[in-house]
N, C-alpha and C positions, 0 to 999 in steps of 0.2 A: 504494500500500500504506500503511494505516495504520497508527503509532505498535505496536501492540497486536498486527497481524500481527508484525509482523518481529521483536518480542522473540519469537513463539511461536514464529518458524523458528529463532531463531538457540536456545530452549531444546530444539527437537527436534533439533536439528544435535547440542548438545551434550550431552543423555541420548545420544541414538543413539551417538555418538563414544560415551561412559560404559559404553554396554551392548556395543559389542563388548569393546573394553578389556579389562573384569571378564568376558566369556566367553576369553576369549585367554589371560589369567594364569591363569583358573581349567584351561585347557588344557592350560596347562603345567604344573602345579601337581601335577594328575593323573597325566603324562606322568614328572615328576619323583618320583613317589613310587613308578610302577609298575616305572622302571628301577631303583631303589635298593631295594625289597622282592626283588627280583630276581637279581638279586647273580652275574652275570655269563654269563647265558645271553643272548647274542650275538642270536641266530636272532630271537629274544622281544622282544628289547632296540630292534634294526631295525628291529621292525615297529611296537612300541611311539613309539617318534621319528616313523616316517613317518607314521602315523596322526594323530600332534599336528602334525606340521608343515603334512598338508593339511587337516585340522580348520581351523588359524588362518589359512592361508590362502587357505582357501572362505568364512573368515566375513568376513575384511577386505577381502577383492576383491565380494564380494556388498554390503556396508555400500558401500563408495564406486562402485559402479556404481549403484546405488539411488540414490545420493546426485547423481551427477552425471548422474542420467535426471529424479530430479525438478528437481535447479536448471537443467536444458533447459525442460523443460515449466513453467517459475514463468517464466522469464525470454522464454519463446515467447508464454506467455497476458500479459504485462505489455507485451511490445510490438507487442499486435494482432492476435498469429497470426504464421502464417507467411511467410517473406519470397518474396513469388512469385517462382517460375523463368521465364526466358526459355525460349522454347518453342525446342526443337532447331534447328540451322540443316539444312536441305535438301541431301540426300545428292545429288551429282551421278550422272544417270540412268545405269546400265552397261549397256553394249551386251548383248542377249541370245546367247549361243551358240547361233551355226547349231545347227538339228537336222536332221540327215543326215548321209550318208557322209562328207563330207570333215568333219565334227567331228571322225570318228575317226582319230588319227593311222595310218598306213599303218607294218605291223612294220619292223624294220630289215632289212638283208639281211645274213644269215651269213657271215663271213669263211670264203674257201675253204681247204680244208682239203687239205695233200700227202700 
């Protein structure tokens, strides 16, 4: 990687970092104006919270998934691909179950009864 890459990752790292950020505060911001206009309807107030909390927490779990799908795939294409697997080891053969009658267990026999 040259000089001229790795500033442009390390500047999309850090807008991307920038732009959830200022979506998150603006989140809250939101969330913080709609409960205080509001002025103590509960019901309203809950749903209000819940809605900002998984707002900012779909945006920042999406940002760092994203984030650490592409530094896999930067750092997979930098060292040639991928690292080959060893092919499975060899399952020992299991015997096949008879087919026929004595497969089938024979019922138990009824205790007698006085």
């Amino acid at each position: 990687m040259s000089g001229t890459e790795i500033e442009l990752e390390k500047d999309k790292a850090k807008f991307g970092l920038l732009a959830v950020m200022v979506s998150n505060v603006a989140i809250v911001a939101v969330a913080v104006v709609g409960v205080w206009r509001l002025k103590g309807d509960t019901s309203v107030i809950v749903g209000i919270l819940t809605a900002a909390f998984t707002a900012v927490s779909s945006m920042t779990t999406a940002y760092l998934g994203i984030k650490a799908v592409s530094n896999t795939a930067r750092s997979m294409t930098l060292a040639g691909g991928p690292v080959p697997q060893q092919p499975p080891a060899p399952t020992p053969s299991v015997p096949a179950t008879p087919v026929g009658t004595d497969a089938i267990p024979a019922p138990a026999t009824p205790a007698p009864t006085s």
